[in-house]
N, C-alpha and C positions, 0 to 999 in steps of 0.2 A: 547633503545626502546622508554622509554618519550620523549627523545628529537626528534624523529622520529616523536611521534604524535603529539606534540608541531609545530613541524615544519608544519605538517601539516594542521594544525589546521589555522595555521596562516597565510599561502599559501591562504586558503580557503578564507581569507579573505581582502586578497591581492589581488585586482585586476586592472589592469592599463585597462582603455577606450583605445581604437585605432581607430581616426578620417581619414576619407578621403580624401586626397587631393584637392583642390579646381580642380586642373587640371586633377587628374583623375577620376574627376565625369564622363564627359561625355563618357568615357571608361568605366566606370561603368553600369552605365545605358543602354549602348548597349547588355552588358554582362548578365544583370538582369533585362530584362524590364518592369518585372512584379514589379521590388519592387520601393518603394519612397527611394533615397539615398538623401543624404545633410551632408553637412558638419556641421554641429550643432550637429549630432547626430552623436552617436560612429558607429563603423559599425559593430566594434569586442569589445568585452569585454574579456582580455585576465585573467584568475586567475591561480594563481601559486599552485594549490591546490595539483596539481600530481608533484610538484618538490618536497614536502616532503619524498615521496617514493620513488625517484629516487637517490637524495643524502643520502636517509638512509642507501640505497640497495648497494651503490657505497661506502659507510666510514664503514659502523658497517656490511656488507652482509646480507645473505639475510631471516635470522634468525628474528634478529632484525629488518630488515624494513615488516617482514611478521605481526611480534608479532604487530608492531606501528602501519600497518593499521587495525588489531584486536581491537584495544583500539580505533582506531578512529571512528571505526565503531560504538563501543560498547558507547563510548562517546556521539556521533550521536543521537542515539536507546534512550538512556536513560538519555539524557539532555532536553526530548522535556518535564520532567516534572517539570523539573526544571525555563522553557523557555529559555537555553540554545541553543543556536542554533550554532552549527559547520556543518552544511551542509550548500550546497550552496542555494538549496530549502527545505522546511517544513522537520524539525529535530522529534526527538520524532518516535511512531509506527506507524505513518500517512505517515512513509516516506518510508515506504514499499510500498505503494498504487504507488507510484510515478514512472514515466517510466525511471526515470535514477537512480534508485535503482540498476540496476543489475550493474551498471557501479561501485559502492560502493561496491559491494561485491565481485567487479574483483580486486580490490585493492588491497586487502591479499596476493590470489595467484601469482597475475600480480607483485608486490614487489618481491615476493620468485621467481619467476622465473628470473626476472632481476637479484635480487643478485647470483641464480645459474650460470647465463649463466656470470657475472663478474668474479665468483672467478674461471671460468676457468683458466683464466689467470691471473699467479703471478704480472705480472707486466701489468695491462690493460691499452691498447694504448687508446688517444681520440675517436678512429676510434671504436673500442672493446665496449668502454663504450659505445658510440650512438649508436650501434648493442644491447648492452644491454637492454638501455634505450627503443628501440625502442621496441624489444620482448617484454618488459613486461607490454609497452601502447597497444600492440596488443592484449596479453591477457587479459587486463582491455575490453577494445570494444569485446570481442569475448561471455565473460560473461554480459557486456550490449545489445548487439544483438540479446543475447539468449534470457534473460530477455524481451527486447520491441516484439520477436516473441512470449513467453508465454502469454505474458497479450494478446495480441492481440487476441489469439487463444480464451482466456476464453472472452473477451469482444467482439466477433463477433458481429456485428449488432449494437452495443452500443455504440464504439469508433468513436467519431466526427475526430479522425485523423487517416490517414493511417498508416501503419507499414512503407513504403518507406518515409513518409513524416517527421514520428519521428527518423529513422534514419538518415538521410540527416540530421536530426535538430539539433541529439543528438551526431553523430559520424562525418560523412564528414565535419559539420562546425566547431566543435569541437575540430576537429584534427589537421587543418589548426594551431589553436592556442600550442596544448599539443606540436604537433613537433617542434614549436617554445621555447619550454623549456630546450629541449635536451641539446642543445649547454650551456645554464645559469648552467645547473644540472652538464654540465661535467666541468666547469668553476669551478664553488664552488667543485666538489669533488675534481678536482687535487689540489686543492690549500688546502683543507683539511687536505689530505695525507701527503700531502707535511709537512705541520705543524705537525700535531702526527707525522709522520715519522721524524723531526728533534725533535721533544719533546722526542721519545724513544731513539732516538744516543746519545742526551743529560744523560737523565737517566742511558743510559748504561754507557758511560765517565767517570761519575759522581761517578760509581758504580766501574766501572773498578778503579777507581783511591781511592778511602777510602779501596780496598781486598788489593791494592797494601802496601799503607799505612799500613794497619792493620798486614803485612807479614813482610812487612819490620821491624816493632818492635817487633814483635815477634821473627826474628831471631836474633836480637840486642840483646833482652833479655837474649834468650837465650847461645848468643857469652857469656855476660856477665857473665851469670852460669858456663857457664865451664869454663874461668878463673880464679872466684872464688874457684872453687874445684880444677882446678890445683895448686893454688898456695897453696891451705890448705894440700893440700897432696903429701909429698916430695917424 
């Protein structure tokens, strides 16, 4: 579960810029003609922030990756006194105010249902996990979408941004990046498995061969005792 929030924590603050091609500016631009594109400036900023719950949910199920975005939350909440900061915007109880608050408290359930929908299957195929992975980035967005339509509702008249304008902002562009995680998140679990999975064969080997050992001198031993007593007793 630490290592879950650990991960995540670190994701958050991992972020790679993603620039635009010099050549497909002017595809751009036709696409978007409202916006200023250039290649100086990123266009995506991609953060690894939801691979933490997707490799928790995929190694340790989905127990442990529910419990790890619990503490990450909770880290969140109550680093803002410290001036900790593990969220991607304003940490601390101010981060409640925030419209991509409900997308943080999709994180828990959206972990637990990915590792539900994994441990379906004993042996989950690449194909199985990205079905996983994808379910439980849909639950994260279903509990942020609820969230940006509450606030809206109590902010009627007051919100300088529309509800279509921060979803588009906080989800549609958003998403483009998270599904690009998918593939890294199922990368890192097989190859995790893979390792504990030959770490416990070893263990078992290991184990299997010191019971072997430990029989086989004991019935030496014991061969030994009854020749002894045969030969004391004619």
């Amino acid at each position: 579960m630490a290592i879950g929030t650990v991960l995540t924590i670190a994701g958050t603050l991992l972020q790679v810029p993603i620039y635009l091609p010099e050549w497909l500016l002017p595809v751009a631009n036709g696409i978007w003609p409202g916006e200023t594109l250039s290649t100086t400036e990123p266009i995506y900023v991609l953060s690894f922030q939801l691979a933490g719950w997707m490799i928790t949910a995929g190694v340790a199920g989905a127990r442990a990756a529910c419990w790890s975005q619990i503490f990450y939350l909770l880290a969140g909440l109550l680093g803002g006194a410290i001036e900790w900061s593990v969220f991607t915007n304003d940490s601390g109880w101010q981060a409640i105010q925030q419209p991509t608050f409900g997308y943080l408290l999709g994180f828990a359930p959206g972990a637990w249902v990915c590792g539900r929908t994994m441990d379906r299957s004993p042996q989950p195929s690449p194909r199985w996990m990205a079905l996983s992975y994808l379910v439980g980035l849909s639950v994260v967005h279903a509990f942020g979408l609820t969230y940006l339509l509450i606030q809206s509702l109590l902010n009627r008249g007051e919100d300088e941004f529309g509800l279509g304008l921060m979803a588009r902002q906080f989800s549609l562009e958003l998403l483009v990046g998270q599904v690009l995680l998918v593939p890294v998140a199922i990368l890192i679990t097989l190859v995790t498995r893979r390792v504990l999975l030959l770490n416990e064969r070893v263990v078992d080997v290991r184990g299997a061969e010191r019971n072997d050992t430990t029989t086989r001198h004991d019935t030496t031993k014991q061969g030994d005792t009854t020749t002894y007593d045969t030969t004391r007793n004619p």
